[in-house]
N, CA and C of each residue as an Amber inpcrd file, in Angstrom:
protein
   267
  45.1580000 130.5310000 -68.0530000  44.8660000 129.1090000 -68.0800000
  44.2200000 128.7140000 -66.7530000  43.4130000 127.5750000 -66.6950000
  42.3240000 127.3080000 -65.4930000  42.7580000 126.0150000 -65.5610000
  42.9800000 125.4540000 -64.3980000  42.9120000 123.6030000 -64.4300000
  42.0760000 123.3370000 -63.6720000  41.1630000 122.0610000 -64.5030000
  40.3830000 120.8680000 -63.9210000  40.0680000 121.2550000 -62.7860000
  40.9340000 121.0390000 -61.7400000  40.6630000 120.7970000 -60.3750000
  40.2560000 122.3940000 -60.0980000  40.5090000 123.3730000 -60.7020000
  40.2510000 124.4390000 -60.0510000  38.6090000 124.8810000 -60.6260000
  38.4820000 124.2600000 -61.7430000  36.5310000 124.5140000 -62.0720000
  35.7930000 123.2030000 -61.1100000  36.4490000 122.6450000 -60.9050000
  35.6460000 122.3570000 -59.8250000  35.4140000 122.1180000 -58.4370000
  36.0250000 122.8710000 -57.9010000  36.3220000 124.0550000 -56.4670000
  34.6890000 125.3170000 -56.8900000  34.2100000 125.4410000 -57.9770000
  34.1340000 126.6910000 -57.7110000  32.4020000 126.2630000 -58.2450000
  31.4060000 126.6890000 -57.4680000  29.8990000 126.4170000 -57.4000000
  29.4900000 127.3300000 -59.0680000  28.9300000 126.4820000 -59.5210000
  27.9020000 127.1430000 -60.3470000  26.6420000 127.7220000 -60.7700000
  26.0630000 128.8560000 -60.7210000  25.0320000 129.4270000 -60.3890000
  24.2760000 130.0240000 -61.8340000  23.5550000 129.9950000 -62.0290000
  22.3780000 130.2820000 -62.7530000  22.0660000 131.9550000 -63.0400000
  22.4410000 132.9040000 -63.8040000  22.2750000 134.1610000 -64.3370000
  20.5010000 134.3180000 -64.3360000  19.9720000 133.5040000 -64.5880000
  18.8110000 133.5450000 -65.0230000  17.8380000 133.8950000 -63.9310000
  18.0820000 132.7290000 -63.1630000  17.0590000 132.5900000 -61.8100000
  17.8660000 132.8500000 -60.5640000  19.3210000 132.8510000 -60.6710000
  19.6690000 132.9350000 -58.9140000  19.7250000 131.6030000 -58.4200000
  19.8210000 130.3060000 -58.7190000  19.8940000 129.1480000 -58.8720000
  21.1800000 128.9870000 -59.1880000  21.5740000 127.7700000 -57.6840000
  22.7730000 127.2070000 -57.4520000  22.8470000 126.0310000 -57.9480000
  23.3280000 125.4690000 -58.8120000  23.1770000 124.2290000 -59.6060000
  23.8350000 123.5560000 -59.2830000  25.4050000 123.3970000 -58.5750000
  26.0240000 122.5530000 -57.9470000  27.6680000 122.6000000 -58.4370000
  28.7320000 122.0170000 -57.9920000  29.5050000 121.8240000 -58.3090000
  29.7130000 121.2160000 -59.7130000  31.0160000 121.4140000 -60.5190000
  31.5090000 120.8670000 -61.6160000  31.9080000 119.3060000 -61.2860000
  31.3570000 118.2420000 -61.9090000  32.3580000 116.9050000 -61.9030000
  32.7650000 116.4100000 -63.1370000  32.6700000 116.8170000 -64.1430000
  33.2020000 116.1620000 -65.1640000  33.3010000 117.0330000 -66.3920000
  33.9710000 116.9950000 -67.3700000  34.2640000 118.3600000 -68.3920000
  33.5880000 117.5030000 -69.8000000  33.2450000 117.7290000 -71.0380000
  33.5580000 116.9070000 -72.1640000  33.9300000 117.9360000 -72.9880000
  35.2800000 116.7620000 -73.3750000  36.1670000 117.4140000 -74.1420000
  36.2270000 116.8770000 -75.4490000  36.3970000 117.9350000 -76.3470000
  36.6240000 117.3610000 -78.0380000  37.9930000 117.3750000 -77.8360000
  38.5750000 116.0730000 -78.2270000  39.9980000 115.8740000 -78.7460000
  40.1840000 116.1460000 -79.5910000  39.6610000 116.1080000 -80.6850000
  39.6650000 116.1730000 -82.1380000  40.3330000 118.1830000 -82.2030000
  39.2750000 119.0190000 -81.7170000  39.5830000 120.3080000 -81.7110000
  40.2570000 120.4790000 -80.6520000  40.6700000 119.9940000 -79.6460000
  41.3530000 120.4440000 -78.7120000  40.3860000 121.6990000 -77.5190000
  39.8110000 121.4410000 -77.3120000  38.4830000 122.2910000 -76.5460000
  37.6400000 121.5620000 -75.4160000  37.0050000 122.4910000 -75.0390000
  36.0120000 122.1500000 -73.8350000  34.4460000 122.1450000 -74.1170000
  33.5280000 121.3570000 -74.4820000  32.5360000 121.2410000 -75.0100000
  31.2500000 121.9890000 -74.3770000  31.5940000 121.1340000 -73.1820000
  30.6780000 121.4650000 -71.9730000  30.8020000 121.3860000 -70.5020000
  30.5330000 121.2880000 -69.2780000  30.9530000 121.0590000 -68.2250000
  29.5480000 120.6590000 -67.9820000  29.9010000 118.8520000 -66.8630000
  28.6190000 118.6180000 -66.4560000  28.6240000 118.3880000 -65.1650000
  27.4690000 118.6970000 -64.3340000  27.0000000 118.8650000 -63.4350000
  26.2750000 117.5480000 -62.3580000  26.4290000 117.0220000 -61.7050000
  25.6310000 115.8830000 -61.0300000  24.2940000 116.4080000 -60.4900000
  23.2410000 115.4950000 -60.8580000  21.5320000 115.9810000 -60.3700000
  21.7990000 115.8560000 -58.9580000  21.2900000 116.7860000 -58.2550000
  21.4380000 117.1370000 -56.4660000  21.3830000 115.1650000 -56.1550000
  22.1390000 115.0170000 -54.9610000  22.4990000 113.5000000 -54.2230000
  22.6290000 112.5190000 -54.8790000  23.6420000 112.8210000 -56.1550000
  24.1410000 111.9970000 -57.2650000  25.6520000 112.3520000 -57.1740000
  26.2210000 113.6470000 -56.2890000  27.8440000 113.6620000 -56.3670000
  28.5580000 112.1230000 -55.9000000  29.5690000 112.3620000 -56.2790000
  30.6000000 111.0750000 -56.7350000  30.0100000 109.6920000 -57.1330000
  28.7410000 110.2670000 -57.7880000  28.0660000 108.6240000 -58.1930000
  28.7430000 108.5650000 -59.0070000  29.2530000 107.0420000 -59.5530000
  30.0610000 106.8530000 -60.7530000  29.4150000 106.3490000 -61.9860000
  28.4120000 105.4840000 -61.4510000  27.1340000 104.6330000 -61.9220000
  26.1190000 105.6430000 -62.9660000  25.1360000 106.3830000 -61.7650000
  24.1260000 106.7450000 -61.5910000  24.1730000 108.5000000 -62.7180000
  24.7210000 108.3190000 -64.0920000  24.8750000 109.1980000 -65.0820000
  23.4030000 109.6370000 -65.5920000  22.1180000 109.4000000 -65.5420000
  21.2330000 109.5270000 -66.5190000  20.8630000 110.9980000 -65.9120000
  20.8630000 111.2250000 -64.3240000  20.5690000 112.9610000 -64.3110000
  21.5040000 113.4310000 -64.5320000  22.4150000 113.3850000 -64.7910000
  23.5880000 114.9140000 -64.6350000  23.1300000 115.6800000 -65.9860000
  23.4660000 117.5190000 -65.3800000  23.1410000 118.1710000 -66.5800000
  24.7360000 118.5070000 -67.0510000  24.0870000 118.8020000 -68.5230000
  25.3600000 119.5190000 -69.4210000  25.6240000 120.4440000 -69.8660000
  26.3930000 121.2160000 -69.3300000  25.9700000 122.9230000 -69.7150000
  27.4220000 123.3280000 -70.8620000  26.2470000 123.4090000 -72.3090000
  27.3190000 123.8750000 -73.0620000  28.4820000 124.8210000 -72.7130000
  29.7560000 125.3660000 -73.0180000  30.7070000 126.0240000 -72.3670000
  30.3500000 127.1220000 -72.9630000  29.2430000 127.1090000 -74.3310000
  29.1460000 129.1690000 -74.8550000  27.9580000 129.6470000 -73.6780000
  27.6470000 128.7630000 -73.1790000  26.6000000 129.5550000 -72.2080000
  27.2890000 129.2690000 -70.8830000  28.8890000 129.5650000 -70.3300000
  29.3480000 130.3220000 -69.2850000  29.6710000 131.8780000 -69.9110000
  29.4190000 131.9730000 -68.7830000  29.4360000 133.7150000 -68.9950000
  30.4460000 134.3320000 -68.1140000  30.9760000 133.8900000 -67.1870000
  31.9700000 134.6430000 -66.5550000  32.4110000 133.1360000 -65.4360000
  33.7870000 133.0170000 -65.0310000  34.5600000 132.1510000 -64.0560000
  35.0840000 133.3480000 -63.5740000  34.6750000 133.1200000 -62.2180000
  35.3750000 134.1980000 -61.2170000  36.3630000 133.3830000 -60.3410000
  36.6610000 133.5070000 -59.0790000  37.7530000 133.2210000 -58.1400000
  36.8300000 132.4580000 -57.6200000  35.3850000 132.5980000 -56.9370000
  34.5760000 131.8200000 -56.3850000  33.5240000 130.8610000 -57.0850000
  33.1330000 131.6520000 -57.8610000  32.0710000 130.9670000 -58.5180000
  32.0230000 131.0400000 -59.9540000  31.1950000 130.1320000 -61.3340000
  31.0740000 130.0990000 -61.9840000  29.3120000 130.4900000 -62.6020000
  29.5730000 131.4870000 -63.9740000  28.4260000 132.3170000 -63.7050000
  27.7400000 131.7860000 -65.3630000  26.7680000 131.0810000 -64.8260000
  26.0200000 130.5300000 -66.5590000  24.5560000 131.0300000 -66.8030000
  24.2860000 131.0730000 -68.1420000  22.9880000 131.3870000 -68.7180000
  22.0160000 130.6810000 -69.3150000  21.4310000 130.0210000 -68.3460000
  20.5050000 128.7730000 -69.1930000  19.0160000 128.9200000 -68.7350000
  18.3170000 129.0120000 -69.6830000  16.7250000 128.8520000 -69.7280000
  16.5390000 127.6330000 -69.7160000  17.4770000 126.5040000 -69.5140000
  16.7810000 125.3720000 -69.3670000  18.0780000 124.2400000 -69.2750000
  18.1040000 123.2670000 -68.7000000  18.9860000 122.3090000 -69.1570000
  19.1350000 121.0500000 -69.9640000  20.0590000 120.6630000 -69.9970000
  20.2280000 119.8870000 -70.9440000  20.8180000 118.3070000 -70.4270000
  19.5200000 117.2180000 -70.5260000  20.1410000 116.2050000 -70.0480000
  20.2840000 115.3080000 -71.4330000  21.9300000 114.7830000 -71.4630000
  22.7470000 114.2800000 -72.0860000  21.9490000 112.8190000 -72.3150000
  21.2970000 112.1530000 -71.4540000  20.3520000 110.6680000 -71.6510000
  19.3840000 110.9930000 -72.4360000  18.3140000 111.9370000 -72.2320000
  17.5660000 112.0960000 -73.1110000  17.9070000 112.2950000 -74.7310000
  18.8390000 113.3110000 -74.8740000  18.9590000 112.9490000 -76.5580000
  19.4850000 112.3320000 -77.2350000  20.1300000 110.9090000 -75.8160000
  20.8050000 109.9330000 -76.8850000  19.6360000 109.0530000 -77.6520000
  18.5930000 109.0150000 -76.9540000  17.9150000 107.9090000 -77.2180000
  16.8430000 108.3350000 -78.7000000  17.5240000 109.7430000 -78.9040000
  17.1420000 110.8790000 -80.1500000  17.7210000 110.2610000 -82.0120000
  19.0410000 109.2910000 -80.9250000  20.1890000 109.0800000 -82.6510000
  19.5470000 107.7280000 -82.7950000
């Protein structure tokens, strides 16, 4: 078991490119299934904005690939900002 506070202690980096994407600030969680959807990320000099949501990325949780002791290790060809496909529904 992993808690909250401990995914986000731990930098997340990019499999793809070698790209440090930033700390974890926020999780989304399905209540409904009881799960972790995605973990999202604040766009660089947006940490502890509370406001300022339209950059943060969202990195589905099937594309982590490994949580180590230090770091968190993901696979993305691209990201995914959560503003853009609302304005999709």
């Amino acid at each position: 078991m992993i808690k909250t506070s401990d995914l986000r202690q731990r930098e997340v980096i990019n499999m793809v490119d070698g790209k440090r994407l930033g700390f974890v600030s926020d999780l989304d969680i399905d209540l409904e299934e009881g799960r972790v959807k995605s973990i999202i990320i604040p766009a660089q000099g947006k940490f502890f904005s509370l406001f300022a949501r339209s950059g943060d990325y969202v990195i589905p949780w099937e594309q982590i690939k490994k949580i180590g002791s230090d770091v968190i290790l993901v696979e993305l060809k691209e990201f995914i900002n959560p503003k853009k496909n609302e304005n999709k529904l």
